[in-house]
C-alpha positions in Angstrom: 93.7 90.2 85.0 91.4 92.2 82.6 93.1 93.1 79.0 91.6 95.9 76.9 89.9 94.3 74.0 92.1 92.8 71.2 93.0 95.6 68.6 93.2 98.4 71.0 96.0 100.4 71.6 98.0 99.7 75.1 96.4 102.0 77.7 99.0 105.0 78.5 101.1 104.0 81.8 101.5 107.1 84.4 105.3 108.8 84.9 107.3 107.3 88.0 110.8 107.0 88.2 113.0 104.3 89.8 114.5 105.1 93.0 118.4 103.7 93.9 118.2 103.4 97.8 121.2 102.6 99.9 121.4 101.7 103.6 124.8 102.2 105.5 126.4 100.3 108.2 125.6 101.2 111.7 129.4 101.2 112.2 130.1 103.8 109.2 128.7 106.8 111.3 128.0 108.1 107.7 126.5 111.4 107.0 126.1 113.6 103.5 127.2 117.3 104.2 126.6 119.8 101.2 130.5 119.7 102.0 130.8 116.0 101.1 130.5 112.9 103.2 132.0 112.1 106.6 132.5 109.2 109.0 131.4 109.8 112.7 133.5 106.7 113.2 136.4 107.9 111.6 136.0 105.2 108.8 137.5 106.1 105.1 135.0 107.9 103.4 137.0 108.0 100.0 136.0 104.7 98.2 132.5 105.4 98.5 133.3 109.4 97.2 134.9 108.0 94.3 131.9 105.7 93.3 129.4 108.6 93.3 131.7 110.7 91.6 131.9 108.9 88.8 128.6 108.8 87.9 128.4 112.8 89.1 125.9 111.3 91.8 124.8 112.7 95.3 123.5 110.8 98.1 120.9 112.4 100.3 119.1 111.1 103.6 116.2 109.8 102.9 113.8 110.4 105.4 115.1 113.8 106.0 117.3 117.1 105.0 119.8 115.2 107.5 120.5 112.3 108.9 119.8 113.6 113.0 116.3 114.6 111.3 115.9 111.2 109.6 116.2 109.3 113.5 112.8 108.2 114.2 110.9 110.5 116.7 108.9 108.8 119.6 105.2 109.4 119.4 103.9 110.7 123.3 102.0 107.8 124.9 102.3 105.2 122.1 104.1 101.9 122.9 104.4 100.4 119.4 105.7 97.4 120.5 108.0 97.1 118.2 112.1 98.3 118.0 112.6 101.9 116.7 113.8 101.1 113.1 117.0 102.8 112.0 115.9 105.4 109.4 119.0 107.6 109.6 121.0 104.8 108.0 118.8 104.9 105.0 119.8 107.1 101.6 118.7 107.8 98.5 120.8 108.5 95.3 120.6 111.2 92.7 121.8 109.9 89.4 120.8 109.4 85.8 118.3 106.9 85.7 120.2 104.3 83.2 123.0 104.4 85.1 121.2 103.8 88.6 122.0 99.5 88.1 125.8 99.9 87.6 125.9 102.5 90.7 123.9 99.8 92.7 126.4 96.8 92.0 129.2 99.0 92.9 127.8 100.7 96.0 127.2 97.1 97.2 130.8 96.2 97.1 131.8 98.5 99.2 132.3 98.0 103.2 130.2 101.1 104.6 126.9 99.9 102.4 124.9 97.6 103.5 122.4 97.3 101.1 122.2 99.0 97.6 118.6 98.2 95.5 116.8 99.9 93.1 112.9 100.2 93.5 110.9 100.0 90.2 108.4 102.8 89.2 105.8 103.0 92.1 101.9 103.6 90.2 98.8 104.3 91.2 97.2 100.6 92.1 95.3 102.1 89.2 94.1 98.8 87.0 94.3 98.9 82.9 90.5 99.8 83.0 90.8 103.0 84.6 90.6 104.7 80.7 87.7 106.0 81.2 87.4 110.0 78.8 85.6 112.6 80.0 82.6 113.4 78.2 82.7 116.3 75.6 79.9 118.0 76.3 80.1 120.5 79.1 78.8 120.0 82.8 75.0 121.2 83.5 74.7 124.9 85.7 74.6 122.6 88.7 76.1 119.7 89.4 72.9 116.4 90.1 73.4 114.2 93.2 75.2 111.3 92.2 74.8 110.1 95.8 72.1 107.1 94.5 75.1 105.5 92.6 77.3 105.5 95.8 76.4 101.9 96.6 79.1 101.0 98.7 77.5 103.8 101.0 74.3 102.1 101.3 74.2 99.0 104.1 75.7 95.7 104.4 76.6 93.5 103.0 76.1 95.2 99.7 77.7 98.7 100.9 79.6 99.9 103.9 76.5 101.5 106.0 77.8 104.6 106.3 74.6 106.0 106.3 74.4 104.2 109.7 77.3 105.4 110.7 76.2 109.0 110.0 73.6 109.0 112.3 76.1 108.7 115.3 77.5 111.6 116.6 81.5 111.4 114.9 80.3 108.7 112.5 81.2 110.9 109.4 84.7 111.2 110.4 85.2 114.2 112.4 88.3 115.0 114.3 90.1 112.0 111.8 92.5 113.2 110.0 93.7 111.3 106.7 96.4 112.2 104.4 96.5 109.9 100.9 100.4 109.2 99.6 100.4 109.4 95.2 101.4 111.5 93.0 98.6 114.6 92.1 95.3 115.4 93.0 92.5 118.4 92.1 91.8 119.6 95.3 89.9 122.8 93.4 87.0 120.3 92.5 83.7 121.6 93.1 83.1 118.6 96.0 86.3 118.8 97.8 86.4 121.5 99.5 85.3 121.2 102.7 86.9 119.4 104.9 90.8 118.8 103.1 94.1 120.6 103.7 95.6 119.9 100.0 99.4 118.7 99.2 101.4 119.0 102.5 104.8 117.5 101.2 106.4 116.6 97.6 105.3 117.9 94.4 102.6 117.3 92.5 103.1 115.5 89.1 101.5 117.1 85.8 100.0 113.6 84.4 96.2 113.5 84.1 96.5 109.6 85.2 97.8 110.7 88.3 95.4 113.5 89.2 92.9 111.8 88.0 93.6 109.0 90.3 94.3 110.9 93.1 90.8 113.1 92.9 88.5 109.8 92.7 90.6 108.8 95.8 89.7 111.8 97.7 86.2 111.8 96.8 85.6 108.2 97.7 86.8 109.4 101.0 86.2 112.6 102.0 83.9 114.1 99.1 81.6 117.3 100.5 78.4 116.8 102.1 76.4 120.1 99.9 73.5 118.1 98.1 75.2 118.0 94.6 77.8 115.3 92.9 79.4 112.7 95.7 79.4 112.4 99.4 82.9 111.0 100.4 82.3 107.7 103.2 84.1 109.8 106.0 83.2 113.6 104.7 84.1 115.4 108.2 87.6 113.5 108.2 90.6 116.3 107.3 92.0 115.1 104.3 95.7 116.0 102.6 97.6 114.6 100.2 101.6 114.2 99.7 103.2 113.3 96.6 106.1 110.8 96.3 107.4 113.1 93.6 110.1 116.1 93.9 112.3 114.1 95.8 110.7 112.5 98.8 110.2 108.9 96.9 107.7 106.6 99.0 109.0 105.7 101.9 109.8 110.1 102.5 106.3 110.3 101.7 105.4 107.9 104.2 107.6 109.0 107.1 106.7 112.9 106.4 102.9 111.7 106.7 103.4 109.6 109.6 105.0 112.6 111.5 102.0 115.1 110.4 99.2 112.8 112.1 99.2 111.1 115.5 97.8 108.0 116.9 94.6 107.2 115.6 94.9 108.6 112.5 95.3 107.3 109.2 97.6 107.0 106.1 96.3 105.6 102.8 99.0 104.2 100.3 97.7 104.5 96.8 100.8 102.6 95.2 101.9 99.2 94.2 105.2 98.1 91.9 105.9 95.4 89.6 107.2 92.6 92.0 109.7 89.7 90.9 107.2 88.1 89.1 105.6 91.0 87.2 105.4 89.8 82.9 105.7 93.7 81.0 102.1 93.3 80.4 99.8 95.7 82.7 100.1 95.6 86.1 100.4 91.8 86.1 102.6 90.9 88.7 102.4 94.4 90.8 102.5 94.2 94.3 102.3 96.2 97.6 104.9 98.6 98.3 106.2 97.4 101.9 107.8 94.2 100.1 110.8 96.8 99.6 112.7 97.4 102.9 112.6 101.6 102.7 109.0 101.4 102.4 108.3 98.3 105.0 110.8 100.7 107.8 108.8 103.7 106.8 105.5 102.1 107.6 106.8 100.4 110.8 107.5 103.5 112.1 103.9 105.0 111.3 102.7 102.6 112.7 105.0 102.3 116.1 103.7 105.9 116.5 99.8 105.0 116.1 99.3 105.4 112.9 96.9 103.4 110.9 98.1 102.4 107.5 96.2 101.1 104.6 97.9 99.7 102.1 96.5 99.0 98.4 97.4 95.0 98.1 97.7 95.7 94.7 96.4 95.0 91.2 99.0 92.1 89.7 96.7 89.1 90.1 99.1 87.8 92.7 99.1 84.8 95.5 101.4 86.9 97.7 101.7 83.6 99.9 104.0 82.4 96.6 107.5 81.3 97.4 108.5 83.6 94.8 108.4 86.6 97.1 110.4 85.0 100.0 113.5 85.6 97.7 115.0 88.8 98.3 115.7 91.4 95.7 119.5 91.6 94.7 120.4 94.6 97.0 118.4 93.9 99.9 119.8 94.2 103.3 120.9 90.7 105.3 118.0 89.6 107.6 115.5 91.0 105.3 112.6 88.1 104.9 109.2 88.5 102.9 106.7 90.7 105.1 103.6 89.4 103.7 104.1 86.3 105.6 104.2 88.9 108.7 104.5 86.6 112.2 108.2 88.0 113.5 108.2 90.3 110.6 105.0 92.5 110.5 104.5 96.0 109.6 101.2 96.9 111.0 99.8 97.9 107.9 96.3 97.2 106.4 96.3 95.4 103.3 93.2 95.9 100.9 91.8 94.0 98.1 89.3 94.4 95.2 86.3 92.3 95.5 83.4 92.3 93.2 80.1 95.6 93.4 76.8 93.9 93.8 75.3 92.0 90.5 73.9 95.0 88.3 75.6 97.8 89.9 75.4 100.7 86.9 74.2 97.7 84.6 77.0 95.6 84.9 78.0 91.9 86.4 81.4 91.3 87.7 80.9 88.3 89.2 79.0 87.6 92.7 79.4 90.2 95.2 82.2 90.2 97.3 83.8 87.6 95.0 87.5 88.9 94.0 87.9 90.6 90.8 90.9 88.6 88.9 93.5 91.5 88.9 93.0 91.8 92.8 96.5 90.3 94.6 95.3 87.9 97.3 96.8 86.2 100.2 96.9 85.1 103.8 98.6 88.7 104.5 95.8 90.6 102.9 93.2 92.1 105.7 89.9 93.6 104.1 88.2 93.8 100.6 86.8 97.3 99.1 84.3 97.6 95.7 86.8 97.2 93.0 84.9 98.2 90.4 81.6 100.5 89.5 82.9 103.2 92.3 81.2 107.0 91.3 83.4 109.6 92.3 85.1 112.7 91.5 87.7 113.0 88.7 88.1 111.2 85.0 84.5 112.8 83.7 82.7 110.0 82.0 79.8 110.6 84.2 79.8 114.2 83.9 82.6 116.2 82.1 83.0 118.9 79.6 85.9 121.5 80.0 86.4 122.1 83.5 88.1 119.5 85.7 86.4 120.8 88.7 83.1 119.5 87.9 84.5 116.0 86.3 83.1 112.6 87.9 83.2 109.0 87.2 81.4 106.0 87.5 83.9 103.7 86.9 86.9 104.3 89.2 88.6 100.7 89.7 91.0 98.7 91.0 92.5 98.2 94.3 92.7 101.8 94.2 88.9 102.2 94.8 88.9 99.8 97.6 91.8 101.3 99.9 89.4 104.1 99.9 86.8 102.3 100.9 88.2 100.9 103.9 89.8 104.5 104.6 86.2 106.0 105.0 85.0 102.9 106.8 87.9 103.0 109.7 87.3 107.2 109.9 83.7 106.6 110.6 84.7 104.6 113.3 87.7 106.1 114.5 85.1 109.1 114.5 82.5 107.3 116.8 85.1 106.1 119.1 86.4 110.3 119.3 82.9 111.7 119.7 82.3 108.9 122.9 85.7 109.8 124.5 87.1 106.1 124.3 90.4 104.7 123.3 90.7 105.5 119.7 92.1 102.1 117.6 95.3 101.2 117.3 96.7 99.7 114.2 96.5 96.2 115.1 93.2 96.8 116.9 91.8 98.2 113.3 93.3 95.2 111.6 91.8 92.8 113.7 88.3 94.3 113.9 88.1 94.1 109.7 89.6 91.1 110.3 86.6 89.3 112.3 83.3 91.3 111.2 81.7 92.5 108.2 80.3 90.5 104.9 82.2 87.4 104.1 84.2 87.2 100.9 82.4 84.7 98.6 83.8 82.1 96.0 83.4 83.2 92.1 83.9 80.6 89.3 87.9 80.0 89.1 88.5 82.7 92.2 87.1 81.0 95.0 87.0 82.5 98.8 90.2 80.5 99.7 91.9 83.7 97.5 91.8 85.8 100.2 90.7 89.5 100.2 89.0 89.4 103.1 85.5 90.8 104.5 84.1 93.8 103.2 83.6 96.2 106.1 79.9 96.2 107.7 80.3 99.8 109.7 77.1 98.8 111.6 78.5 95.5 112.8 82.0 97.4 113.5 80.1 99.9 115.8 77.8 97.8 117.7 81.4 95.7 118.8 83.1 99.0 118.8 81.1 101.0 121.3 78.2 99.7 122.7 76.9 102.0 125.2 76.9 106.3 125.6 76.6 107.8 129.4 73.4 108.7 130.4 74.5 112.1 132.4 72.1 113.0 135.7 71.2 117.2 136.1 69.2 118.8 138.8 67.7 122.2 138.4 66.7 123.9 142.2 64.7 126.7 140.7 62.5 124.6 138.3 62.2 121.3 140.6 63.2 119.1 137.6 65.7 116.4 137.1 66.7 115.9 133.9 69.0 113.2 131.6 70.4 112.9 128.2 73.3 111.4 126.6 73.9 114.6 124.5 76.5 116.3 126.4 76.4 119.1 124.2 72.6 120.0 125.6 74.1 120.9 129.2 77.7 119.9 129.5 79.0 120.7 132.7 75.8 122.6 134.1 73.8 125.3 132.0 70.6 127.2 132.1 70.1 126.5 136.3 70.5 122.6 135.8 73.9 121.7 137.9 75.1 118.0 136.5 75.1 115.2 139.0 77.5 112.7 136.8 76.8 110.1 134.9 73.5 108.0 136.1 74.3 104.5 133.9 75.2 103.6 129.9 72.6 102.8 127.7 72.7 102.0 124.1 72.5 104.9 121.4 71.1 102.2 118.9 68.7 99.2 118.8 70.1 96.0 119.5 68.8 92.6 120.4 66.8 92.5 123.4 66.4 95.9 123.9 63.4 98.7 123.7 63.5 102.6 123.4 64.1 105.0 126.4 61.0 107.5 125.4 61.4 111.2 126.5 59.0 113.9 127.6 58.6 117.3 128.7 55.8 119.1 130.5 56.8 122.9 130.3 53.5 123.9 132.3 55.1 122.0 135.4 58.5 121.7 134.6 59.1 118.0 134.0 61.0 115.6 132.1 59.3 112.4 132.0 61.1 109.1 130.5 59.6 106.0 129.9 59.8 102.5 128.2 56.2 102.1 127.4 54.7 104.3 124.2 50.8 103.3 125.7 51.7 106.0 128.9 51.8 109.3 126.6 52.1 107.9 123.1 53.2 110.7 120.8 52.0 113.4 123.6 49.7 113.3 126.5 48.4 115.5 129.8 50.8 118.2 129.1 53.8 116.0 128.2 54.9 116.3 125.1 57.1 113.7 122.8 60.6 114.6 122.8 61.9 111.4 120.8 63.7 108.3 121.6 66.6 109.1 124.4 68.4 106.1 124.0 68.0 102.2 124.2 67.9 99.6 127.5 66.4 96.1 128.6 62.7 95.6 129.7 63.8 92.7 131.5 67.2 91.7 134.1 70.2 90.7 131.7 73.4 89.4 133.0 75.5 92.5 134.5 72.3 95.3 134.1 71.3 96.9 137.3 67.5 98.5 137.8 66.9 102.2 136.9 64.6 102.7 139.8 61.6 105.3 138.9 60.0 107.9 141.1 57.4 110.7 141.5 56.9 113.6 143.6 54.0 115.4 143.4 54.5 118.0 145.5 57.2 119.8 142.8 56.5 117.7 140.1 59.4 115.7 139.0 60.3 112.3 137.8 63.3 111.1 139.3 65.3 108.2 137.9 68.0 106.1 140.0 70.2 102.7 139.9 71.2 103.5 143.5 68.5 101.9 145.8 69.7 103.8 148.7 68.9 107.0 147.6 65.0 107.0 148.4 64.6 102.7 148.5 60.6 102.6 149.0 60.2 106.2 148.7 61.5 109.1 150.8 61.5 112.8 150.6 57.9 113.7 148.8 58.7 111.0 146.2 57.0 108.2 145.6 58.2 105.0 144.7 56.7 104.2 141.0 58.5 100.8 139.9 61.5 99.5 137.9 61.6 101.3 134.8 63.6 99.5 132.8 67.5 97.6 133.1 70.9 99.2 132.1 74.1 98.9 132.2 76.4 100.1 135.4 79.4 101.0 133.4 80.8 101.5 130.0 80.3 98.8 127.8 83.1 99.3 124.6 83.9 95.6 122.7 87.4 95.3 121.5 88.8 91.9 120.0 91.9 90.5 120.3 94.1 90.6 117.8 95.7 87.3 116.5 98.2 86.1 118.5 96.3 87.3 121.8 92.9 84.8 121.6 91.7 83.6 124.4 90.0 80.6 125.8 88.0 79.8 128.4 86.3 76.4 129.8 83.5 76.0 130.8 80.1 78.4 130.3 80.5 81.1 128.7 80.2 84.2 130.8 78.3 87.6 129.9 80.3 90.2 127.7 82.9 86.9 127.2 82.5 84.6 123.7 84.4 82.0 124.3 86.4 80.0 122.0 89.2 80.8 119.5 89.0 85.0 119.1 87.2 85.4 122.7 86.0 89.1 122.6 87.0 91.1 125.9 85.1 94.2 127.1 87.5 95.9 128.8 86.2 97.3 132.2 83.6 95.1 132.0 81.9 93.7 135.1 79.9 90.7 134.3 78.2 88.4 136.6 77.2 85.5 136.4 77.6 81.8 137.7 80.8 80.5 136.6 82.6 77.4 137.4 85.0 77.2 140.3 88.2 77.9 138.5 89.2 77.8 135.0 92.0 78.8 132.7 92.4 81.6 130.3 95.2 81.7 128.0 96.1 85.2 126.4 99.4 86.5 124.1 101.3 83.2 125.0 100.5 83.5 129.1 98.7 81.1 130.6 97.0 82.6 133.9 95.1 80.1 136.0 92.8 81.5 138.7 90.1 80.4 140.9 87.4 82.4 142.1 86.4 83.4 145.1 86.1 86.4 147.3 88.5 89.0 147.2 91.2 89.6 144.5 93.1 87.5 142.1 96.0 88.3 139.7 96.7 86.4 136.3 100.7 87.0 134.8 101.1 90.2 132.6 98.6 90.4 130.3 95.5 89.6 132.2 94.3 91.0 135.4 91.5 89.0 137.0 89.0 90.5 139.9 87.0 88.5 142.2 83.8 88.9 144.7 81.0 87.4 145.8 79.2 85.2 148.3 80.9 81.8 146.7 83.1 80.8 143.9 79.9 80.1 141.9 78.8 83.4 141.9 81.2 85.9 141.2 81.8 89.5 139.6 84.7 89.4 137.0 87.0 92.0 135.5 88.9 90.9 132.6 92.1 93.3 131.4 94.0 92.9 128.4 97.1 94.8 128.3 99.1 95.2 125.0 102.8 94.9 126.4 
């Protein structure tokens, strides 16, 4: 990992304290009264007294004031599908820190614990270069835009694309709500203070390293939109903060967070601790927090409720796939086996790793883009990459400082520290789009599987090649064109004015407004190009009370006959694709008014006044919304590959997808372990649990298909 140059001084090392964390049986019944403990069981309390009281210690639940508080709490309408862990039976103990060892040998000997460990210092995943000193000289009048040295914001595979994603309505983050688990943060700085909530739980630790920390964090994320200093990647998201410090430790932190937010939301975890083969030297040897069981349980239980949790992977230059880390800590409860081999044992969480900026970035050449940096961890376990270097943000003020903290930024912020922020930003755009289109927001393994098969590959640097995993670096304009594909295209009809009228804004009408009563939704079409596809145009004629929509620019061009240009509606097919349907076009001079249909049997040839004008263009029936399987669920299928199906290992599945298209007479599909043959034909057809197959048509060979993947 990277060293300071020889001669310096060590770089200062930020506060923490060790935490001594004890699980009880499940047959001691225990609980800690202020009045001392007690056995629901009836089972002798006493030995265990007599250890605490020796070294004047106190145990305490640790995921609440008391132990009934600590018992997990189902989330509404979330099947985690995973076994409430047993957070009651977890404590923490109050002692002297040099005597926390001693207490942890002895608490292990007796029959009521069942596990007794003590939990190094958690950091900030902070990397020895984050050094940087604020500038002496003080900050201009106002604050320049620093927004051209935000490459990560700029598009793949160099950047995120955020500034795609901002041109979708939700795509900066809105109704997402993040909070970041450290230890301090400046939430007076001058850009952030829009859209954040502050420190909801702990207390904040006085340590510049911390707060310094904990401010670039925020801004990467959630820094204001106001012209001046950063723009955070997801800056309508609802950001908060709570500290490990003051008593809550990190696995508090993390079940207090976890019960603030609900499904879809998102917890960032800005910490890593020196693992069993860290050397004394750094952060070599550091690794992610849920290797320790308090933390792993706390994070389970986010994310059995929902929860998306990113997880810094750390900055020790580890293979977490070493056999080093299948070897449990002295302590650890029976049963426990290493999580970052996940399979049986899998916490849900996100794990984030540094990869290289683009060659050049603020002058500088870490390596090829993309490449991981050498103090990044690495490992089969570890899901996306962020920039691990050359990140501009708020906080440390070597780009711009003087004597007010407020107005500090940096150009330097590092580590795996900047790229769990990174991904944070990138998930909230998304998690944003998905809000603003009323679909199913992500679930944790649905987020981990999507960075998991898009974005810009990883690529191999001189002694760190690819095979090191850190994964992709999130591409937010790949992630939305799988993510949602197409918007409604709602139908109005105005009886005074003669006019039909359609948008996909639902804001511009809603449910009826201004004498236009809504209809429902005419078809989907795409908000953004994609391949194949041509712009919707839209018109207005206010001296006859028209809206006009067309596919070919040479009819009115920029504004024609009265008409004039109202911009692009939306995107759809010039020609017939596999599952489109016609949107038939007609006129009607008598009122003037365009109308525009996929159902033929509303005026067929022409009826009513109206005239028939021609197929306008091709879209789609029904919502098209691509989510991928996550491992463990791929799917196969034989034979041609069908519209909205890819097949092979990872098969994508649109769910509510009807797709037609000649298929062969039966074939096999194999999804989560079931194996559900079917045949087509007419009528319906069932696969086993996870997949639900529909049928119909004139022959097996040409069929309509509905493909359902359920999570259970």
């Amino acid at each position: 990992m990277p060293r300071k140059p020889s001669g310096s001084p060590p770089p200062p090392r930020p506060q923490g304290e060790r935490e001594l964390v004890v699980i009880a049986t499940p047959e001691a019944g225990l609980r800690a009264r202020a009045t001392g403990l007690q056995s629901t069981t009836n089972l002798d309390v006493a030995p265990l007294t007599k250890v605490l009281q020796a070294s004047k210690a106190r145990l305490i639940p640790l995921f609440g004031p008391t132990e009934e508080h600590a018992a997990p709490k189902a989330a509404a309408g979330v099947d985690g599908g995973a076994p409430m862990v047993q957070l009651q039976r977890y404590y923490r103990v109050e002692a002297a820190d040099e005597q926390l060892d001693a207490l942890a040998r002895s608490l292990r000997a007796l029959p009521m614990v069942e596990a007794a460990y003590v939990k190094p210092p958690a950091e900030p995943a902070y990397e020895v270069l984050n050094t940087m000193q604020p500038q002496v000289v003080d900050a201009p009048p106002t604050t320049p835009d620093f927004t051209t040295r935000q490459g990560f914001l700029g598009a793949a595979p160099g950047g995120v694309d955020a500034l795609h994603a901002w041109t979708l309505p939700g795509g900066r983050g809105a109704g997402v709500r993040v909070i970041d688990i450290e230890g301090a943060w400046r939430f007076t700085h001058e850009d952030l203070t829009q859209s954040q909530g502050g420190v909801v739980g702990g207390s904040q630790l006085p340590d510049p390293i911390w707060r310094n920390h904990g401010t670039a964090v925020i801004g990467v994320i959630g820094g204001d939109t106001n012209g001046q200093g950063v723009t955070g990647i997801s800056p309508d998201a609802f950001v908060r903060a709570i500290s490990i410090f003051g008593g809550l430790g990190s696995g508090g932190a993390i079940r207090r967070a976890a019960d603030l937010l609900g499904a879809g939301d998102v917890i960032l975890i800005e910490l890593h601790r020196p693992g069993p083969l860290a050397t004394g030297v750094g952060q070599e040897g550091f690794i992610a927090i849920e290797w320790w069981p308090d933390d792993y349980d706390a994070i389970q239980y986010a994310t059995s409720r929902g929860v998306i949790v990113v997880e810094a992977a750390g900055n020790g230059a580890q293979d977490l796939d070493a056999p080093a880390y299948d070897v449990p800590q002295p302590g650890f409860p029976p049963g426990w086996s290493n999580p970052f081999r996940r399979g049986a044992r899998d916490s849900g969480a996100i794990l984030a790793g540094a990869g290289a900026p683009p060659r050049g970035t603020h002058g500088h050449d870490h390596g090829p883009d993309r490449s991981r940096l050498d103090f990044s961890n690495f490992g089969a376990a570890v899901d996306a990459q962020g920039w691990g270097r050359e990140v501009t943000t708020t906080g440390y003020g070597d780009l711009q400082g003087g004597g007010n903290e407020d107005l500090w930024y940096t150009d330097g912020f590092s580590g795996t520290s900047s790229a769990s922020p990174i991904v944070v930003g990138a998930l909230s755009c998304l998690q944003g789009v998905r809000r603003a289109q009323s679909t199913a927001l992500m679930t944790p393994m649905e987020a981990r599987a999507l960075l998991r098969s898009t974005g810009s590959p990883q690529q191999d640097a001189p002694g760190r090649p690819a095979s090191q995993r850190i994964g992709n670096r999130p591409d937010l304009r790949q992630l939305l064109a799988t993510q949602v594909q197409t918007v409604p295209l709602h139908r109005y009809w105005n009886a005074g004015a003669g006019d039909h009228f359609y948008t996909t804004n639902w804001n511009e009408l809603g449910g009826g407004n201004h004498g236009w009563g809504y209809e429902g939704i005419q078809c989907h079409i795409y908000p953004t190009a994609r391949s194949g596809t041509v712009p919707l145009y839209r018109y207005w004629n206010a001296g006859i009370g028209d809206h006009f929509y067309t596919t070919s620019w040479g009819e009115l061009g920029a504004g024609a006959y009265g008409w004039g240009y109202e911009g692009i509606q939306g995107h759809v097919y010039p020609t017939a694709r596999s599952g489109t349907v016609p949107l038939y076009r007609y006129w009607n001079a008598g009122i003037g008014d365009h109308f525009y249909t996929t159902n033929w049997g509303e005026l067929g040839t022409g009826a009513y006044g109206w005239g028939y004008e021609g197929i306008q263009c091709y879209v789609e029936p029904m919502a098209r919304s691509g989510v991928p399987l996550t491992e463990g669920e791929a799917a196969r299928a034989s034979g041609p590959a069908m519209s909205g199906f890819e097949a092979g290992s990872g098969m994508r599945v649109m769910p509510g997808l009807e797709a037609t298209g000649a298929v062969p007479a039966s074939f096999q599909m194999t999804g989560k372990g079931t194996t559900a043959p079917a045949s087509f034909s007419t009528g319906r057809m069932a696969g086993k649990e996870t997949l639900e197959i529909e049928g119909k048509g004139a022959s097996s060979q040409d069929v309509t298909l509905t493909l359902r993947i359920g999570r259970g």
